[in-house]
N, C-alpha and C positions, 0 to 999 in steps of 0.2 A: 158416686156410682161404684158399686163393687167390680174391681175387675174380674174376680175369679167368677161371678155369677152372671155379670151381663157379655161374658166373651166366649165366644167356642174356636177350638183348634180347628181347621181343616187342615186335610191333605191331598196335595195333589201328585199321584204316581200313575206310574209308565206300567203296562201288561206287557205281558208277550203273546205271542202265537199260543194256540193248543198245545203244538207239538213241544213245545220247550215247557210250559207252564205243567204239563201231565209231568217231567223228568223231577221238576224243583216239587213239582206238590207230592209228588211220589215220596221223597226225601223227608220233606215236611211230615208227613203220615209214618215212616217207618220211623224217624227221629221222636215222636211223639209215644208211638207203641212202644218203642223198646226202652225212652226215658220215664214215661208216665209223667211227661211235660209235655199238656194239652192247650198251650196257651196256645199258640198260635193256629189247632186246629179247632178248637173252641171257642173262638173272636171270628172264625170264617175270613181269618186275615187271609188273601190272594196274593201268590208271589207277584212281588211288583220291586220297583225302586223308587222311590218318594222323590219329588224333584222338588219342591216346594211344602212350607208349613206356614200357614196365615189364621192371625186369630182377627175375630170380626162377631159380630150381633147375628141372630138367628135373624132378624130381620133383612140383614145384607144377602141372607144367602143365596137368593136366587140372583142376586150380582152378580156374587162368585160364580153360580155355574154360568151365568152369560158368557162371562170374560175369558171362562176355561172355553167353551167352548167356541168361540170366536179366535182361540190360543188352539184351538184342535184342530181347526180346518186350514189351520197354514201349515200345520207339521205335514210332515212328509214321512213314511215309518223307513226306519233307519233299524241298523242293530246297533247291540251293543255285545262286548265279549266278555263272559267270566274266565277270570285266569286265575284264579285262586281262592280257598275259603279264608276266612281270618276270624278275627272275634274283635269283642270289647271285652276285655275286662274278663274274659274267663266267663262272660254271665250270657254273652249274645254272639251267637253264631251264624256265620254270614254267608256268600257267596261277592266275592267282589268282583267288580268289571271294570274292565280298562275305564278311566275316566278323558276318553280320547273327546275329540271337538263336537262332536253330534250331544254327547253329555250335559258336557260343558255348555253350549250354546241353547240347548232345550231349556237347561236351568238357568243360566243368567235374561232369558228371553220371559220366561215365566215371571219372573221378580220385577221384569220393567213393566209388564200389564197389570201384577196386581199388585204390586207394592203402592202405588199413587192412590190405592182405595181402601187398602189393608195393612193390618200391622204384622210385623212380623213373627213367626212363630217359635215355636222350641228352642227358646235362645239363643234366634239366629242361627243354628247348625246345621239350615237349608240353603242358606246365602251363599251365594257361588264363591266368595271367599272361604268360607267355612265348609262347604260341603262335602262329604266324604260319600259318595253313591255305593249302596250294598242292597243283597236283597236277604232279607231276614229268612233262616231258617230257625234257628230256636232262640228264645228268650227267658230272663228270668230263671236261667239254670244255675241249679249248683255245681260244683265241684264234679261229683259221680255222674252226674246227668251230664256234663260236658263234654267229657271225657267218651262216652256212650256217642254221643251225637258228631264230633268231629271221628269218629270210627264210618258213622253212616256217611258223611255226607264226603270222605275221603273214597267212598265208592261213586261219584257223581264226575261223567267222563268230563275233564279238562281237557284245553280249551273248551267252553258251550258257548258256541253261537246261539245270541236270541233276537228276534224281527219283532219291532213293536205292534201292538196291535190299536190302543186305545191307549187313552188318556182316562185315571178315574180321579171322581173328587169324593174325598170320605171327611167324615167327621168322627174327631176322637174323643176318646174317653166320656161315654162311650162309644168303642168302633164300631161306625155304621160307612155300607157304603151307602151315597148319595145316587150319582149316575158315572157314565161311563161315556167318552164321546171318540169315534172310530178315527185312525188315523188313516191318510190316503200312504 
């Protein structure tokens, strides 16, 4: 069997409220005009933080949403704080949040329900050992476009409190989202 053709990535990521998601997609939108770096607003990617990556058969996938959502009605919405932007590499610009126990424990609690039916994703760089929690505001930038985009998003007030709303499940490459299931 081919792995690259009989496997798809999901993802499983954290929303937030309206009111915090309008402030990051606002950011997202002016980073995008002013770099004419439309990746992220042309994929209709949602600011989120991704707490799990699972690859599995399209066949599995209404598994998958079972088990997210049977993983959805136990959470409880929580926040989490950005306290800083950062990047990868000069290429991906972020918003990062404290990786305090609510984090922490959302993600290692996801991996014990799907991992015993799914394989793990993105080389493992979801796995609570590995994982670094951020929410994407540009990707795929050069040098100029960088530079441009940590200007915009150095206007986004620190600390941001954000209250989760939903849990989504998306499939990537390409990004689609799947469903979304509400958190109490």
């Amino acid at each position: 069997m081919d792995y690259e053709k009989s496997f798809i990535t999901y993802a499983v990521s954290l929303h937030f409220t309206k009111d915090v998601n309008d402030i990051i997609f606002d950011a997202l939108r002016a980073i995008s005009e002013m770099t004419r770096n439309d990746f992220m607003i042309q994929n209709k990617v949602p600011p989120h933080i991704t707490i799990g990556a699972f690859h599995g058969t399209k066949e599995k996938e209404e598994r998958l949403m079972q088990i997210v959502e049977e993983f959805s009605i136990k959470q409880q919405s929580d926040r989490v704080c950005f306290t800083e932007v950062g990047n990868f590499n000069g290429k991906v610009l972020f918003l990062k949040p404290e990786k305090d126990a609510f984090l922490s424990e959302i993600n290692k609690e996801l991996h014990k329900v799907v991992l015993p039916e799914f394989e793990k994703g993105e080389n493992g760089y979801y796995m609570p050992e590995m994982w670094f929690p951020h929410t994407t505001l540009a990707t795929r930038l050069n040098q100029s476009q960088f530079e441009k985009a940590v200007e915009i998003a150095g206007k986004i007030k620190l600390p941001l409190e954000a209250r989760i709303a939903d849990i989504g499940v998306y499939q990537c490459s390409p990004f689609m989202e799947l469903k979304r299931f509400p958190v109490c």
